[in-house]
N, C-alpha and C positions, 0 to 999 in steps of 0.2 A: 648912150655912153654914160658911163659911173665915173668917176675920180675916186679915188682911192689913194690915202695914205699910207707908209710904210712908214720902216724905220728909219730915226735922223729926217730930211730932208727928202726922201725917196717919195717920189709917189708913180701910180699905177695908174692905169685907164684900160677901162673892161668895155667892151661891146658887149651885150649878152640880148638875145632876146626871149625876152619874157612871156610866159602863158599867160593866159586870159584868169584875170580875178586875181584875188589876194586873199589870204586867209591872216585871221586876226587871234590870236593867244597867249594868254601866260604876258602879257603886256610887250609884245611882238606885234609887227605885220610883215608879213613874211610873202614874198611874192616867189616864183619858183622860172628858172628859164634856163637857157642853154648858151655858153660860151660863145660867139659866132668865131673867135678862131682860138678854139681852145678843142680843137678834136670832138666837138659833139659832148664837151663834159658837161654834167648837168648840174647847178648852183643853185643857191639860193640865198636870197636877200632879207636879211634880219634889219629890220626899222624899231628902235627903242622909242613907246613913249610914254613912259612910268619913269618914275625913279627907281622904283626897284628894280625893270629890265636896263636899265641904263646903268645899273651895277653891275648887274648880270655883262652887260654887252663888256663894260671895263673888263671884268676877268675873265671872260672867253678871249679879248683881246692881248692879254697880256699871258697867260696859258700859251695860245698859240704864238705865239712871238720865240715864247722861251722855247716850246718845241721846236721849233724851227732853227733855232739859237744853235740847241743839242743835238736835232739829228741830221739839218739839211731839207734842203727839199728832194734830193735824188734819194734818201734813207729813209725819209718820211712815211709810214707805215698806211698801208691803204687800207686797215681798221679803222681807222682815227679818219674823222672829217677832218679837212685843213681849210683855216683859214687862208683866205688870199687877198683881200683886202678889207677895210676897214676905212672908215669915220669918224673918231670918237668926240668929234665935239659938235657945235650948232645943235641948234631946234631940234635936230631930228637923226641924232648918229645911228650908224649902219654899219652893218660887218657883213661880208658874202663870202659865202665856204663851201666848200663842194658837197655835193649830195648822191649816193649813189642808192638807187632801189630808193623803195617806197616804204613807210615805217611799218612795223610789224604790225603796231596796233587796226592797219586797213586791214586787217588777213582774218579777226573777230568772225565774223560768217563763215571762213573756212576751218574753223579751230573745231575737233584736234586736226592738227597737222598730216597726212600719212606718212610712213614711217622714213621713204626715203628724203620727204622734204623738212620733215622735224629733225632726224640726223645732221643734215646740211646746214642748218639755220644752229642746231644746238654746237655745230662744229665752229661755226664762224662766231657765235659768244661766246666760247671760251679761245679763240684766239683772242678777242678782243678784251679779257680777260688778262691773258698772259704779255700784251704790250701795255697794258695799265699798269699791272705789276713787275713789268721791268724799268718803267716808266718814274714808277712808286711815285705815280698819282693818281687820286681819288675819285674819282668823276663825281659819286654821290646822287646822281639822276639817271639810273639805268633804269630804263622800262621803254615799254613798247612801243612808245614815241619817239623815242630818241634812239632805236636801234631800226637801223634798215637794212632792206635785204631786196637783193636784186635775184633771189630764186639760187643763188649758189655760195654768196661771199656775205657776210655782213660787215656794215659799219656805224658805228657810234660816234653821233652829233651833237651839238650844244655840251661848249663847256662853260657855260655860264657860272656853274656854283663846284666849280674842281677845284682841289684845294692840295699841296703836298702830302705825303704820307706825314703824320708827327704834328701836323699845324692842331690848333684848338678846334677843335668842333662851333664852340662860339654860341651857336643856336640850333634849333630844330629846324631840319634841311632834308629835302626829298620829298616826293609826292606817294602817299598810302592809295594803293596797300604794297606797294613794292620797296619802301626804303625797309632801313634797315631796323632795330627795335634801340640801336644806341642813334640813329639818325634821329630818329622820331626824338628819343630825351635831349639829346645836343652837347650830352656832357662827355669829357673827355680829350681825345685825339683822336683826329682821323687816321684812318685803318682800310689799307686797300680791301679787307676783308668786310669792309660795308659793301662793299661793289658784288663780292662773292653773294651776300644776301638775295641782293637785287635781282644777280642775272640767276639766280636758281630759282628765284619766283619767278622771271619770267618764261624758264625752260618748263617749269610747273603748269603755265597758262598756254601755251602753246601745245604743248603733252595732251591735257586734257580740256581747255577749252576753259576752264573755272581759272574766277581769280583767284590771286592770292589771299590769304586771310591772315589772321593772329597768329604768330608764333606755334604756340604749341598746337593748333589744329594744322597747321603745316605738317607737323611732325607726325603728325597721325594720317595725315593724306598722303604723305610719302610710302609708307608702310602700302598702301591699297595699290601704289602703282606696278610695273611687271619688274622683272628682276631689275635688266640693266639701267634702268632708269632711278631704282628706289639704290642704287648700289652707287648712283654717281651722284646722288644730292642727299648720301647720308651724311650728316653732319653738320650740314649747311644752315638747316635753320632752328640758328641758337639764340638764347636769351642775349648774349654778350660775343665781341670778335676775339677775343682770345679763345674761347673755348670754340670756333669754327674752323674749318680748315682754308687751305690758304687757296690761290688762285692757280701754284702751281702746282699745288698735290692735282685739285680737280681736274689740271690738264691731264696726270698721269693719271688719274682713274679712265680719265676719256681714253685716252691711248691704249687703256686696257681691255677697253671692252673688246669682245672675241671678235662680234660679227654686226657689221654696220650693212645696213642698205644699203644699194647703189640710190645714185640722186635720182629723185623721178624728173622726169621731163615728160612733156605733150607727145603723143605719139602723133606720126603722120601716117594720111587716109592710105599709103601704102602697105606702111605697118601694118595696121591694124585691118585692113582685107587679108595679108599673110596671116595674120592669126587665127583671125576668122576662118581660112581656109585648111590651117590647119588641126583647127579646134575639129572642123567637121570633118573631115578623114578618118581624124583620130576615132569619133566616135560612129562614123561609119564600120570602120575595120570593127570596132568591139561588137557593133549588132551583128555581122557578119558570121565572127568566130560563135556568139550564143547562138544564133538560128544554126546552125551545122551544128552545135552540141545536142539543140533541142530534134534536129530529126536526124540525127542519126540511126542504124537500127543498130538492136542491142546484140551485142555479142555474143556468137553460138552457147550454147552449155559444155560444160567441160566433163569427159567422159572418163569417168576413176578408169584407172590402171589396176592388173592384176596383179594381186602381190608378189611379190619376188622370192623365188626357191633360195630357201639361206646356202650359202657357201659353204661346204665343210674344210676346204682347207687345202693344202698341198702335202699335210703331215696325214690325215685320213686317206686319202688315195695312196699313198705310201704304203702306209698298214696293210691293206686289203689287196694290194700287188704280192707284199710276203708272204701272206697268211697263205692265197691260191697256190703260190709255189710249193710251200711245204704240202701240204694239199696231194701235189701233185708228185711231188717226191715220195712219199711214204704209199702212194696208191702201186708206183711203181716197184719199189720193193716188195710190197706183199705179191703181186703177180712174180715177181723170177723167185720167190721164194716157193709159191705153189710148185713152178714147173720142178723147179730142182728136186723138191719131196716127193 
């Protein structure tokens, strides 16, 4: 059983049971289990014990608070991890939020992607994309830790260092090589368009399996990729976010592209005997029709024709009918002209 604080005077109590082990990071210990009457959802347990994560844990709890404030929890976007309860004081405060899939960064051994599961995974970061920037806030830690995917949907966890659109940057925030090149200085205002950096480095590392790097060799490794990929992270990585595009344009380039893969999925041992037996058919029948090509016998020889007597015409057999008449007319006159002399 967890206790769990809310807002005012509210509090919560979780059953959850938890997997074996804990993993420790980033000044977290983070234990991972499953709702016992929460429909099988799968959570996880963030324990702060730094000062620094103990910040961190403050503004992921106060982010999601406000989220929940603005949208509800029936509205509440299944992008976005939601928190559901919290700790924030004692020895040892705690926040538990939902988790769905496993982070992208386990998928490393599978990288690159194939096409229909890199599609899928690049569709669910830029939704996750377009409710930040409807949002207009900043996450500022996108990378492949903090983005999961359950093979169809992705969602983006830990808001530990999110910040409003507009607020001061303050400091250098983000972890290299995926933040942004104005995260990395700290100067300025945050700009949903630090996020845009982010997740196009990580459709970058997913694509091809390489990290990200410096700026402008980004810009040159864009270039080497195939069309529709180099045509939806042109512009993305720039020295500075005013001169990038925004998170809604990149939805509408995505929307553009002509022709997506379907999602892959596993096929089953049924599947995959149908293909097999159709693969083999297939190239049965083709050996089939070449052996009949190859013994066929060859076709007689072809025996010329005699030329053809030309036509003279309907106006020559004409002539030669008048000509006999007269002929035959004047032969007759000269005989009665004998007998009469």
């Amino acid at each position: 059983m967890i206790t769990c604080g809310g807002r005012g005077a509210e509090k919560s109590i979780f059953e959850i049971d938890f997997d074996q082990g804990e993993k420790t990071k980033d000044g977290f210990r983070e234990r991972r289990g499953v709702l016992v009457h929460g429909g099988g959802e799968r959570v996880v347990q963030r324990i702060a014990y730094t000062d620094q994560a103990r910040r961190e844990l403050g503004r992921a709890v106060r982010n999601a608070d406000l989220l929940v404030r603005r949208l509800g929890v029936t509205r509440y976007p299944s992008e976005l991890s939601r928190v559901i309860g919290h700790r924030a004081d004692g020895r040892a405060p705690f926040l538990v939020a939902t988790r769905r899939g496993r982070p992208l960064s386990e998928l490393r051994d599978e990288l690159p992607l194939p096409p229909g599961e890199l599609w899928s995974a690049v569709d669910g970061i830029i939704a996750v994309l377009t409710q930040l920037n409807e949002l207009r806030l900043v996450h500022r830690d996108i990378r492949p830790e903090t983005l999961l995917w359950d093979g169809g949907s992705v969602q983006l966890a830990d808001f530990g260092l999110a910040v409003h659109e507009g607020d001061e940057r303050g400091a250098a925030v983000g972890t290299d090589p995926w933040r942004s090149p104005e995260q990395a200085a700290g100067l300025g205002k945050a700009d949903c368009r630090d996020d845009v950096y982010s997740a196009g480095a990580v459709i970058f590392h997913l694509a091809t399996g390489e990290d990200a790097a410096a700026t402008p060799d980004m810009r040159g490794r864009v270039r080497l990729l195939d069309s529709s990929l180099r045509n939806l992270l042109e512009g993305v990585f720039t020295d500075a976010a005013r001169h990038r595009i925004t998170g809604f344009a990149l939805r509408r380039r995505w929307e553009g592209v002509p022709a997506k893969p379907e999602t892959a999925r596993p096929h089953t041992p049924v599947e995959v005997e149908m293909e097999a037996r159709r693969r083999f058919h297939e190239l049965r029948a083709r050996q089939r029709a070449y052996t009949h090509r190859a013994l066929a016998p060859p076709p007689p020889p072809r025996v010329p024709r005699a030329p053809a007597r030309p036509y003279l015409g309907l106006a020559t057999t004409r002539g030669a009918t008048v000509t006999g008449v007269l002929v035959l007319v004047v032969a007759v006159l000269a005989i009665v002209a004998v007998l009469v002399w």
